[in-house]
N, C-alpha and C positions, 0 to 999 in steps of 0.2 A: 521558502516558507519553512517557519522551524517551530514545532509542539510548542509550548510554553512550559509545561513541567518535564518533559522526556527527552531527553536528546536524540531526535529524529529529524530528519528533514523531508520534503517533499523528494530529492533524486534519492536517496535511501528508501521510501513510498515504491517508488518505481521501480527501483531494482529488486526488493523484494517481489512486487508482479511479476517482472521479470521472472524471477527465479521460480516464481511458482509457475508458471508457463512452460518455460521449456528446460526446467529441472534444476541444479544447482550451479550447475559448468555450463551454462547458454554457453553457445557458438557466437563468434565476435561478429556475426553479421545479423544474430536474433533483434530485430527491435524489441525498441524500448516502449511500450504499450503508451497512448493515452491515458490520461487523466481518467477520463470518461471509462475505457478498457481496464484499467489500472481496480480501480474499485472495485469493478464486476469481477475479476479473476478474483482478487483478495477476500471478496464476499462470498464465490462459490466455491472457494478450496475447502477441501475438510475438515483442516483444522478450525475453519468459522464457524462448523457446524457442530463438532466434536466436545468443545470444551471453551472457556473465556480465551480466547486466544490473544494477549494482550498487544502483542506486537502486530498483529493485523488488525486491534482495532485504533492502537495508537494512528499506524499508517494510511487508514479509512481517513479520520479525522484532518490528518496534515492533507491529504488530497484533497478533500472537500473545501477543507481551507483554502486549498491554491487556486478552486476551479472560483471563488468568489461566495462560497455558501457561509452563511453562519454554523457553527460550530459552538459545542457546548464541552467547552475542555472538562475532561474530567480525569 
């Protein structure tokens, strides 16, 4: 899956979870979160609560996308 105006895709979604999980150098054995897990990490990290964090919510969007949800590009 890939945004329609942003150049993201759904495994860039995830590795951002990732990253926010187990920091920016994950260990090559860290998985790679769920769809379902992928969201919640990206929805309780700080910067979702701090300020418009655009690149967490572009990557909300392409997840929701992938899990089958409607989505309202913006």
């Amino acid at each position: 899956m890939k945004h329609p105006f942003r150049d993201y895709t759904t495994e860039e979604a995830l590795s951002l979870a990732r990253d926010c999980k187990y920091g920016p150098l994950p260990k090559p054995d860290d998985p790679t979160p769920t769809i379902d897990d992928a969201i919640e990490i990206i929805r309780n990290h700080p910067s979702w609560k701090a300020f418009n964090w655009i690149t967490g919510y572009t990557a909300v969007q392409v997840l929701r996308a992938s899990r089958g949800e409607k989505v309202d590009w913006t």
